[in-house]
N, C-alpha and C positions, 0 to 999 in steps of 0.2 A: 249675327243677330245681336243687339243689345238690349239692353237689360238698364231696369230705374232702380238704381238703391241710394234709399234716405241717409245721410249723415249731417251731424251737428256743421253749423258755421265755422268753427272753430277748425275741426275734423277738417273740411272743404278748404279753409284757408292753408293748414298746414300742407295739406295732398297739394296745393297750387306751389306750394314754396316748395317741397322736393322736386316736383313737377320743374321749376325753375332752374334749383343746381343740377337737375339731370341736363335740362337743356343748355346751361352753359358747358356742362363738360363733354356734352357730346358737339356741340355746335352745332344744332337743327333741332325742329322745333318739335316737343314731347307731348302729347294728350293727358290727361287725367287717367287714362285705363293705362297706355304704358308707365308713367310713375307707379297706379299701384302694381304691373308686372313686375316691378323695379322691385319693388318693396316688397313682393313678396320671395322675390328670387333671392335678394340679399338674406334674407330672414332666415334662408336654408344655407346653411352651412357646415361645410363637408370638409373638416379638417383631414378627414384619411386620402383626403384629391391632394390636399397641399404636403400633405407628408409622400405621398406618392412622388406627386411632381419635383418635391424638392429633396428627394433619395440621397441626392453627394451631396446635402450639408445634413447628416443626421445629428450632429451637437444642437441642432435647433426643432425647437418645438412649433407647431403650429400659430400656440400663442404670442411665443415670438415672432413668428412671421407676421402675423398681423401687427404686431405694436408696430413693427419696421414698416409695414407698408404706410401705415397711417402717418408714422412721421415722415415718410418720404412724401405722400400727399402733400400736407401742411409745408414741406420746406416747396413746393412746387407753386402752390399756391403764393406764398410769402413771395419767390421770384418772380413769377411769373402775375398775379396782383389778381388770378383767376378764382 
């Protein structure tokens, strides 16, 4: 079942541009409901999953692991021109 909700042009333009880098990085084509899934699932984040998951390196904090991941994106990107 869907559903009509109002948002600004602005608001519309940006949800198309996520909408966008989701679809290049998944390669296949993304809706307006899945970005905002996107964006709401990114929004929730559960540093205790990634200290979990990453148990044998306890010198590292969650917020490390993210700095790391992000620069690993961007050198991916930079290679790869994605």
């Amino acid at each position: 079942m869907s559903e009509t909700i109002k948002v600004s042009k602005a608001t519309k333009e940006a949800l198309i541009k996520v909408a966008a880098k989701l679809q290049e990085r998944l390669g296949r084509r993304v809706d307006l409901d899945e970005a905002i899934r996107h964006l709401i699932a990114s929004s929730i984040k559960k540093p205790e999953l990634l200290d979990r998951v990453f148990a044998s390196a306890p010198s590292l904090s969650s917020s490390e692991l993210y700095e790391e991941r992000r620069v690993d994106e961007e050198r991916f990107k930079r290679r790869y021109g994605l």
